[in-house]
C-alpha positions, 0 to 999 in steps of 0.5 A, spaced: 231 527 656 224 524 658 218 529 659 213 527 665 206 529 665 201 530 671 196 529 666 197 522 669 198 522 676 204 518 679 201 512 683 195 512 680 194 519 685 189 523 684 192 531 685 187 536 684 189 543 684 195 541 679 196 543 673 194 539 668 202 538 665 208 541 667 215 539 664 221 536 668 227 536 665 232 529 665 226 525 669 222 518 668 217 517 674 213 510 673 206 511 670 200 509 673 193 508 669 190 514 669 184 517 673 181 523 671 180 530 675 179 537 675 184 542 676 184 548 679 189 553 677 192 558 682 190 566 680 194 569 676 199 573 680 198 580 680 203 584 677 207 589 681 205 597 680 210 601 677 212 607 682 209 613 682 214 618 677 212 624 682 214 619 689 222 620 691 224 612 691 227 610 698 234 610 699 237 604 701 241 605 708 249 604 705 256 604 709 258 609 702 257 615 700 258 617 693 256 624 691 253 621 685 248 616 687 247 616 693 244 620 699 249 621 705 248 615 710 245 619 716 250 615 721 256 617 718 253 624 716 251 629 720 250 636 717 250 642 722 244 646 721 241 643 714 240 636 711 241 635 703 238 630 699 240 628 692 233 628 688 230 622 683 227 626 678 231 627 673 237 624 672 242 630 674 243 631 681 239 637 684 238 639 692 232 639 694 229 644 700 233 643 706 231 638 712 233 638 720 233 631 722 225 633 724 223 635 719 223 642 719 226 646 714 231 649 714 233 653 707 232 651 700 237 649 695 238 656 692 241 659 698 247 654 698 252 654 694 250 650 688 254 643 686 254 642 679 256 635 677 261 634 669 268 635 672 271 632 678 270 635 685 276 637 688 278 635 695 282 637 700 285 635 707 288 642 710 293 638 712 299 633 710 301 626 712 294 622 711 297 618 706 293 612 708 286 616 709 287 620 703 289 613 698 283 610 701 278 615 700 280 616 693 278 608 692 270 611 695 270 617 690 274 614 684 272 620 679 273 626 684 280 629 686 283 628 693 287 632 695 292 635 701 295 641 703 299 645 708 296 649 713 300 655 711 298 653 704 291 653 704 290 660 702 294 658 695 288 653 693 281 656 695 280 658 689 280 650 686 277 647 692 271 644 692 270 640 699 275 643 705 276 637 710 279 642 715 282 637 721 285 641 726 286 647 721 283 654 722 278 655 717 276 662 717 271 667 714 278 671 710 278 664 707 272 662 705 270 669 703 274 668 696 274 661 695 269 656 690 268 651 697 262 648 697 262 643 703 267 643 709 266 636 711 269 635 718 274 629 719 270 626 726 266 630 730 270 637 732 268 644 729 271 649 734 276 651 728 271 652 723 267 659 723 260 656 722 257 663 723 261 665 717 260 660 713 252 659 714 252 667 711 256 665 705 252 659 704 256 654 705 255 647 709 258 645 715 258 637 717 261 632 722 261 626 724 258 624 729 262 621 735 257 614 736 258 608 732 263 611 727 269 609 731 271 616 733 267 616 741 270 609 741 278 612 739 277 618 743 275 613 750 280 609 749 285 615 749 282 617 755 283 611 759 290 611 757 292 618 760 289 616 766 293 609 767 300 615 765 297 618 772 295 614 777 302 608 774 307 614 774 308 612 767 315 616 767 317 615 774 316 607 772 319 607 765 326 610 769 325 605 774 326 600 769 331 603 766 335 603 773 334 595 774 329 598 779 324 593 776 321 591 784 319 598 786 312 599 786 310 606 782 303 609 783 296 605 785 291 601 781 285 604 779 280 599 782 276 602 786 278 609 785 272 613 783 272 617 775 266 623 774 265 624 766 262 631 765 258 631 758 255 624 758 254 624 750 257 619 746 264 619 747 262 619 755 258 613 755 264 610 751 269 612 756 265 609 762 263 603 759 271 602 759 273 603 766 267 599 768 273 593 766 278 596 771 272 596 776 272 603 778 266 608 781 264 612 774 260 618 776 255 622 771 254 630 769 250 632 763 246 638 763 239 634 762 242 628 767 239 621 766 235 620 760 234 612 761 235 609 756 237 602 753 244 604 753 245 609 759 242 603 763 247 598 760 253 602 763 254 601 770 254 608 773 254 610 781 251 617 780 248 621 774 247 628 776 245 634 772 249 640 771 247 644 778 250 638 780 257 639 778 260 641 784 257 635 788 260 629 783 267 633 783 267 633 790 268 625 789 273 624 784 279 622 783 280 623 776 275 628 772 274 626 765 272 632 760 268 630 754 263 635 753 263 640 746 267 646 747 263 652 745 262 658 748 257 654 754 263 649 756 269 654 755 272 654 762 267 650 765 273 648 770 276 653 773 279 655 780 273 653 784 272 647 781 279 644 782 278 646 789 273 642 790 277 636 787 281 630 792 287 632 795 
């Protein structure tokens, strides 16, 4: 092992700002008589502050979430009404005062339930046969319990539950009212079988995932697109035909050039829109504030986008209604006797 100087310049070529020696391990350059010159060193660098102990540090945007280390990633995590963060500050997770996505507040921690960490959380699916989601959230939450009960059961396990992942199951005010939940974390975006209501009095936080970019919207138009293509080939008349050996018979028509009105144009409607622009179908909009312009709603080919005064108008066009608005008390029976009138014959 040789060890090479700079103090002597490789082929007798001044370099000045170099150090004036530095080690190279396992070299041999060929020296040159020397010529004298001054270095110039680089300032020192300058070290880099420590962080403010009264400055929360930033979160890292994760695809995990772990009740433990980590603040809910906000594309998989919407809370209903609140926001909770897990603060820094000391080494025990603690909630602080509640935030919606604007920043305004909410309520403060001490008006929710409080989630003391030591012991695993227990939580339950209030539903049987998700074995695969279940084994595949433990895997995410290694420390904690997840669960699965019958519908019929869950009165039997509230005074153990800790986090409720209702599904389709009715969570009451009756339930919630005697129980030890702290979270009821919806699976996908519907909440129309929770009592938010009678959880918020009771001081328990409702959440969902939201529909765009987590896979639901995409599964739920792509449903969607599959009962339309049932209707319009005849789906069961064309499965007997080929069970007759009649497999020449035409049954139903193409939906090509058909025209589609989406009511409620949110995630979930733009997927669904996005995917009969491949079959080469008319797509018309309805949403309550009509067209928005963004990046995304103008990538998606639409003929029409009408507000909500427009409805009648658009429906009088179509061929296939998809509705993909929430239900709540606004949207319940948007569609009634006058409405399907209106429709194609």
């Amino acid at each position: 092992m040789s060890m090479c100087s700079a103090s002597t310049p490789w082929n007798g070529i001044s370099l000045p700002g170099w150090p004036t020696r530095f080690p190279v391990s396992g070299c041999s350059f060929p020296t040159a008589r020397s010529t004298s010159f001054s270095p110039t060193l680089p300032p020192a660098p300058t070290p880099f502050p420590a962080w403010p102990a009264n400055m929360p540090i930033p979160w890292v945007r994760t695809r995990h979430f772990s009740w433990r280390t980590s603040k809910p990633p906000h594309n998989i995590w919407k809370p209903i009404g609140f926001r909770s963060t897990v603060s820094t500050a000391s080494s025990s997770p603690a909630i602080r005062p509640a935030t919606r996505w604007n920043s305004s507040r909410i309520r403060t921690a001490a008006e929710h339930r409080p989630i003391k960490r030591g012991n695993s959380v227990k939580i339950y699916f209030c539903l049987e046969g998700l074995r695969i989601i279940r084994e595949m959230l433990q895997g995410e939450l290694p420390h904690d319990e997840v669960l699965e009960c019958a519908p019929a059961r869950l009165a039997e396990v509230m005074s153990e539950a800790d986090v409720l992942i209702p599904t389709l199951t009715p969570i009451t005010e009756t339930l919630l009212a005697g129980s030890k939940v702290k979270l009821v974390q919806q699976f996908g975006a519907g909440l129309d079988t929770v009592d938010i209501a009678a959880a918020t009095r009771l001081g328990i936080p409702v959440a969902n995932v939201p529909a765009a970019g987590t896979g639901n919207a995409e599964s739920v138009a792509e449903l969607a697109v599959l009962l339309m293509l049932a209707l319009a080939r005849q789906f069961p008349a064309a499965q007997e035909s080929v069970r007759q050996g009649r497999v020449a018979t035409p049954t139903g028509w193409s939906l090509k050039g058909r025209t589609a009105v989406i009511v409620g144009y949110g995630g979930i409607g733009r997927e669904v829109a996005r995917r009969l622009a491949g079959f080469e179908m008319r797509v018309l909009a309805v949403s309550r504030s009509g067209p928005k312009h963004s990046a995304e709603e103008d990538a998606i080919p639409v003929a029409g986008h009408y507000p909500e005064s427009g409805l009648h108008a658009a429906l009088r066009e179509a061929d296939f209604v998809v509705l993909a608005p929430p239900l709540n008390d606004a949207t319940r029976g948007l569609l009634g006797a006058t409405e399907f009138a209106l429709l194609k014959a």
